[in-house]
LOVEX-969628 format. One line per 3 residues: number of its first residue (from 0); their letters; for each residue x, y, z of C-alpha. Coordinates in nm, 3 decimals, always signed. Each point is the difference from the previous one (the first is absolute). Layout:
% LOVEX-969628
NUM = A = X Y Z  ...
END
This chain:
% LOVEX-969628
0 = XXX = +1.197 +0.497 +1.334  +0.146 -0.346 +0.016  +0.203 -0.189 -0.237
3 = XXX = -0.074 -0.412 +0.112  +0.076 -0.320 -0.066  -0.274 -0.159 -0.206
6 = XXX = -0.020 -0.351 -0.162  +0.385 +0.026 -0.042  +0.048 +0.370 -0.101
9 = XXX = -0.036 +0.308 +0.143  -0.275 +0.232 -0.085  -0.092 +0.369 +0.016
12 = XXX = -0.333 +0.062 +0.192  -0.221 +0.259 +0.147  -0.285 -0.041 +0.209
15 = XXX = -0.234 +0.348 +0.108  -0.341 +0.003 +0.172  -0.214 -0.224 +0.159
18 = XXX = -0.335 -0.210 -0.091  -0.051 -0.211 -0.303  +0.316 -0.128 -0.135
21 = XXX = +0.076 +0.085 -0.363  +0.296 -0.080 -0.193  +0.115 +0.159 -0.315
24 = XXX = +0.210 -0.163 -0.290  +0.195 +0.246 -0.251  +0.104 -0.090 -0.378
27 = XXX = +0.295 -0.075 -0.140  +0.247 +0.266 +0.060  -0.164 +0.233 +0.233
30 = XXX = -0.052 -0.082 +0.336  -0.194 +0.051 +0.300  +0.087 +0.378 -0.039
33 = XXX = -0.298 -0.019 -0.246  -0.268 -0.026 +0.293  +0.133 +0.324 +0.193
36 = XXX = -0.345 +0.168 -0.024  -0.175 -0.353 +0.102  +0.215 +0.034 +0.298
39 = XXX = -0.023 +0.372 +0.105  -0.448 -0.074 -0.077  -0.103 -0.316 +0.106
42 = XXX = +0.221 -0.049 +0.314  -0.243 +0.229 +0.170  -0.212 -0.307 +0.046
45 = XXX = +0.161 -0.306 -0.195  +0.368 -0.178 +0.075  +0.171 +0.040 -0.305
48 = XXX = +0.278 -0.241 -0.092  +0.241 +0.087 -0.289  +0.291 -0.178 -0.108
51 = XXX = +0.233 -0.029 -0.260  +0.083 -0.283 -0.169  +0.292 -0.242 +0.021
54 = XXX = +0.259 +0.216 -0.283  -0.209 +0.309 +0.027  +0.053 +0.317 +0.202
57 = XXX = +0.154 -0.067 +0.336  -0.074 -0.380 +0.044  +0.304 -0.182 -0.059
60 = XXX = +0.075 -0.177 -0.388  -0.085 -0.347 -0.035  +0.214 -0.291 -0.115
63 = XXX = -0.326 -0.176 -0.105  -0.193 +0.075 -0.287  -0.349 +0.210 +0.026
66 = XXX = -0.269 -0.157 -0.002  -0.378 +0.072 +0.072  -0.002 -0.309 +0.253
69 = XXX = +0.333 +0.159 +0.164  -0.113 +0.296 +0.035  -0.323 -0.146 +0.145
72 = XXX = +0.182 -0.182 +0.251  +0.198 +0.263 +0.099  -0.341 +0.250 +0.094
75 = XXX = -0.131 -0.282 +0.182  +0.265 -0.036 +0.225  +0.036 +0.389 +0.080
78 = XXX = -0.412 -0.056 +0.144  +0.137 -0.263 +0.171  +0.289 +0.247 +0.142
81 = XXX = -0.274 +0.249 +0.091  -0.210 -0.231 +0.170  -0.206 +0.046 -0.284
84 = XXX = -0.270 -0.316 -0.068  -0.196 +0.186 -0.294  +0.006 +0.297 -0.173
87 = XXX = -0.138 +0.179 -0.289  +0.232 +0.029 -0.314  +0.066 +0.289 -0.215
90 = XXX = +0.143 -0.058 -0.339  +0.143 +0.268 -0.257  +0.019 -0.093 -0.359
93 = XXX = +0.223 -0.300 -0.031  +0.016 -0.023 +0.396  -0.385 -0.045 -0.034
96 = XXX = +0.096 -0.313 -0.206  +0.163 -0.115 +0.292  -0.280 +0.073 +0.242
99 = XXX = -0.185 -0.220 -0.184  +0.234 -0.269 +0.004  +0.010 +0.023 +0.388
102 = XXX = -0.361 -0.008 +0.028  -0.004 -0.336 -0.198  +0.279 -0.098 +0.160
105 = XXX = -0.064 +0.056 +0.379  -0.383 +0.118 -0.028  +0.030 -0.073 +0.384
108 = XXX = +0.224 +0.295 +0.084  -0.232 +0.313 -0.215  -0.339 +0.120 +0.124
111 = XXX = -0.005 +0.179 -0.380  +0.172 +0.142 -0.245  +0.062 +0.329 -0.179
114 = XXX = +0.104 -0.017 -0.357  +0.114 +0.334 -0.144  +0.080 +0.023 -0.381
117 = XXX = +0.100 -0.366 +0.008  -0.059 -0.320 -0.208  -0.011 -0.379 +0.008
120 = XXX = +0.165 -0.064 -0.283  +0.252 +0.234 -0.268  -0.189 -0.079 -0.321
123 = XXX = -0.001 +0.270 -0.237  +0.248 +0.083 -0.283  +0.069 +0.410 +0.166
126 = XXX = +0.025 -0.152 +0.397  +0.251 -0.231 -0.112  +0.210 +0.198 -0.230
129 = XXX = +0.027 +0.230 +0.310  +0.135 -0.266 +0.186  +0.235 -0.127 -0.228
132 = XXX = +0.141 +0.300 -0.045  +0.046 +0.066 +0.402  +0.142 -0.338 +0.015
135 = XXX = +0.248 +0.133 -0.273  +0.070 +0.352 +0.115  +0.082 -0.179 +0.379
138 = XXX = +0.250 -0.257 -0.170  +0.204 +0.326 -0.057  +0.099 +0.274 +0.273
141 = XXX = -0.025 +0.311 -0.201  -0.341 -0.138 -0.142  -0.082 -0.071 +0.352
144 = XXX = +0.037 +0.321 +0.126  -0.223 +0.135 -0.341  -0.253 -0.238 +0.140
147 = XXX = -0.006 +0.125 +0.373  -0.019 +0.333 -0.128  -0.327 -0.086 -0.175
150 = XXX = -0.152 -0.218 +0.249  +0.044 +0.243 +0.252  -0.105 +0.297 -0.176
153 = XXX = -0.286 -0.160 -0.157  -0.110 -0.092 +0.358  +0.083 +0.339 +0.135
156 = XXX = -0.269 +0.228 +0.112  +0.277 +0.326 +0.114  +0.357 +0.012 -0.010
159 = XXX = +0.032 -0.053 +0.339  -0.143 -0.385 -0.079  +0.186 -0.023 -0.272
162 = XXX = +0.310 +0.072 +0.190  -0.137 -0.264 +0.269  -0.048 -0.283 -0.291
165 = XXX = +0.276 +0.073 -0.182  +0.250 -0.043 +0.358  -0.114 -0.296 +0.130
168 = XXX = -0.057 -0.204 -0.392  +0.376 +0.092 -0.004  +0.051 -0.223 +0.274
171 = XXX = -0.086 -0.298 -0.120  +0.170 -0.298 -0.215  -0.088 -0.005 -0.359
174 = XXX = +0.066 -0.413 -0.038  -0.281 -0.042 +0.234  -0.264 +0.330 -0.129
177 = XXX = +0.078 -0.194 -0.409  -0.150 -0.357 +0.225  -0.292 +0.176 +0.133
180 = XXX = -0.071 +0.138 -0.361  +0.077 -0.306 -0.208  -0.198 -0.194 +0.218
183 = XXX = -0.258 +0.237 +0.015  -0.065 -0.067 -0.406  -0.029 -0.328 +0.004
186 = XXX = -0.228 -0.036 +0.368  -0.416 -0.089 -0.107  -0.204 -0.089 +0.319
189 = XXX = -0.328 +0.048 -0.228  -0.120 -0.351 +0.009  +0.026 +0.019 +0.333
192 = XXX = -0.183 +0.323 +0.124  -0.294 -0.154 +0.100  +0.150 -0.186 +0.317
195 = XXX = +0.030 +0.329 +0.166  -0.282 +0.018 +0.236  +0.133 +0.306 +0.206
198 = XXX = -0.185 +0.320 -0.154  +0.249 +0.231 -0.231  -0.054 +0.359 -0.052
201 = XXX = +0.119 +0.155 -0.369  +0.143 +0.280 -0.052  +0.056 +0.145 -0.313
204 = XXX = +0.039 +0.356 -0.187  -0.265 +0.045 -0.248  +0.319 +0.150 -0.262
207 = XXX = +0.145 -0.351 +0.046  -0.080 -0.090 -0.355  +0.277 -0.257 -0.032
210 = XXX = -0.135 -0.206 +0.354  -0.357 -0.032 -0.120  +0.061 -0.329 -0.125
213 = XXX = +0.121 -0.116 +0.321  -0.272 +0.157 +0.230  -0.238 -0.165 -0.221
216 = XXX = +0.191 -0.369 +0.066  +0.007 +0.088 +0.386  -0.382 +0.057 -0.045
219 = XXX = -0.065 -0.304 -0.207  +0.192 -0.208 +0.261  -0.006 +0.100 +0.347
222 = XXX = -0.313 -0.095 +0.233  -0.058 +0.280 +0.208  +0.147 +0.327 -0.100
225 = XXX = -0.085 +0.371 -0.031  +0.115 +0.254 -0.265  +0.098 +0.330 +0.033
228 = XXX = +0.134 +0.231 -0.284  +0.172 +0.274 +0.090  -0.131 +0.309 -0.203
231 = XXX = +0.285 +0.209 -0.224  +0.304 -0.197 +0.116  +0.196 -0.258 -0.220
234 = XXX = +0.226 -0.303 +0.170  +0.168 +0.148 +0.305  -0.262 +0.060 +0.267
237 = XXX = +0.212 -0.056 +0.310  +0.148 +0.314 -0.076  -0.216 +0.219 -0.253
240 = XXX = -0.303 -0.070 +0.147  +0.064 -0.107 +0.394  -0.272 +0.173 +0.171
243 = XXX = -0.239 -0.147 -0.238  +0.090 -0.378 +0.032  +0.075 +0.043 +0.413
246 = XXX = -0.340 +0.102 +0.016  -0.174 -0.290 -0.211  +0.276 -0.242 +0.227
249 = XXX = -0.132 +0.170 +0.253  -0.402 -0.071 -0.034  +0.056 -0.309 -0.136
252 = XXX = +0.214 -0.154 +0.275  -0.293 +0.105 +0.235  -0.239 -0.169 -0.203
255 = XXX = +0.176 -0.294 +0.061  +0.057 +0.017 +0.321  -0.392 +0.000 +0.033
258 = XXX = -0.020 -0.296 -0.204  +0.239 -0.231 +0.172  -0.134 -0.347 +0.123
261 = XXX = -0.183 +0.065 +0.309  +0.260 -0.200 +0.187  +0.301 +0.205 -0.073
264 = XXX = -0.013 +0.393 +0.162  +0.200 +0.342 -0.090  +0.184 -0.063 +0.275
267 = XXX = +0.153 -0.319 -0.196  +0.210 +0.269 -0.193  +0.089 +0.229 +0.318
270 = XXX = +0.298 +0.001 +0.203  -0.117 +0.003 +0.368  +0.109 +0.339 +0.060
273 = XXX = -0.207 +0.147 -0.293  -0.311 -0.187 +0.165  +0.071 +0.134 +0.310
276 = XXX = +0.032 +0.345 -0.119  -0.306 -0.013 -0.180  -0.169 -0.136 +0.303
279 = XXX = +0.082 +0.287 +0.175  -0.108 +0.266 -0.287  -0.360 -0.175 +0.077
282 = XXX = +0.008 +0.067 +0.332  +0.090 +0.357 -0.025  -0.229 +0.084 -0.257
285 = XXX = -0.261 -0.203 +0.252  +0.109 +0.253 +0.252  -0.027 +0.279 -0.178
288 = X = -0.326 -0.031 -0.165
END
């Protein structure tokens, strides 16, 4: 998969499938590696869009700080590579932070969001510590490497993933994984959740005991939104509970479809060639009953 030149660096992407567009954001330190079973599950009837951020992975280090609106940018103008007008966006933890952000920020470009484990703000005394102290540990290269090792394994559902996590977190630069944490402590869109008028699906692990606080604000805030908790799972549902969440992605994708304006059409989403194809499924099936 492609390495490209976007909004003046060069980022790692992959693109599977066809249909309804939907692009995933990682955390700090991991990378797009973190939606392998999103990809291998939902390509079957999605396009699904991973990337890694500028400093993270294989996408190239950048010269200019991290910042929610950079990294913002920088998804918008890989859609607009792909040909891509709107999508649906899939946020992980502190990468759901940024989904939000993007959906305030270019509400035009997102038919919805997906918020897994995330928050709107970093407002409690244990979240914070535990940022601090990854913003420490990545000021410091044999810290650093402590702190991949317990990212990755903490997000690890075999050690085949954690083999896969730990590889490609190696790859990228620590200046610019410390930005995307230190700016992740101090980022609050709370005041402002109430402007998004796309519909957001929540995803959460019902053993999340340190995010209730910040499903609650998500509830309190957003507009239109559904809630899902994840039964017997804590943080890291990408991994440690993938079938689950693919499946409530799934449904709930298709419930939006249904509920688009009456102007806009699944085929909106579609390449031609996945229209076409499913054109031709009718007709067969036509034939054959």
């Amino acid at each position: 998969m492609p390495l490209e030149s976007i909004n003046g660096t060069m980022l790692y992407y992959e693109t599977y499938g066809t249909g309804i567009p939907i692009v995933f954001i990682h955390p700090p330190l991991l990378t797009s590696a973190n939606f392998s079973y999103q990809q291998m599950q939902l390509s079957d009837q999605f396009q699904v869009i991973t990337f890694d951020i500028r400093g993270h992975g294989r996408s190239q280090p950048s010269n200019i700080p991290l910042s929610y609106a950079l990294i913002t940018e920088d998804m918008k103008q890989l859609l607009d590579h792909l040909n891509i007008e709107k999508a649906i966006i899939c946020g992980y933890s502190a990468g759901g932070s940024i989904a939000l952000e993007a959906m305030l920020a270019h509400s035009d470009r997102f038919w919805g969001g997906i918020l897994i484990s995330t928050m709107s703000e970093a407002s409690d005394f244990v979240l914070r510590n535990r940022i601090r102290l990854a913003i420490g540990m990545s000021g410091w290269q044999p810290l650093m490497r402590l702190l991949m090792l317990g990212i990755t394994w903490g997000n690890a559902d075999s050690a085949h993933t954690f083999r896969n996590l730990l590889h490609n977190s190696q790859c990228g630069n620590t200046q610019n994984i410390q930005e995307y944490y230190k700016f992740s402590l101090n980022y609050n869109c709370t005041n402002q959740l109430s402007k998004i008028n796309t519909p957001v699906l929540l995803l959460y692990g019902d053993k999340d005991r340190g995010f209730i606080r910040y499903r609650k604000i998500l509830q309190q805030g957003l507009r239109h939104f559904k809630l899902i908790l994840i039964q017997n799972v804590k943080h890291q549902l990408p991994t440690k509970a993938a079938a689950e969440i693919n499946q409530v992605m799934r449904n709930w994708i298709q419930e939006q479809s249904g509920n688009l304006p009456t102007d806009i059409k699944e085929s909106d989403f579609m390449p031609e060639a996945y229209i076409a194809a499913q054109e031709r499924s009718k007709e067969q099936n036509q034939i054959s009953d």
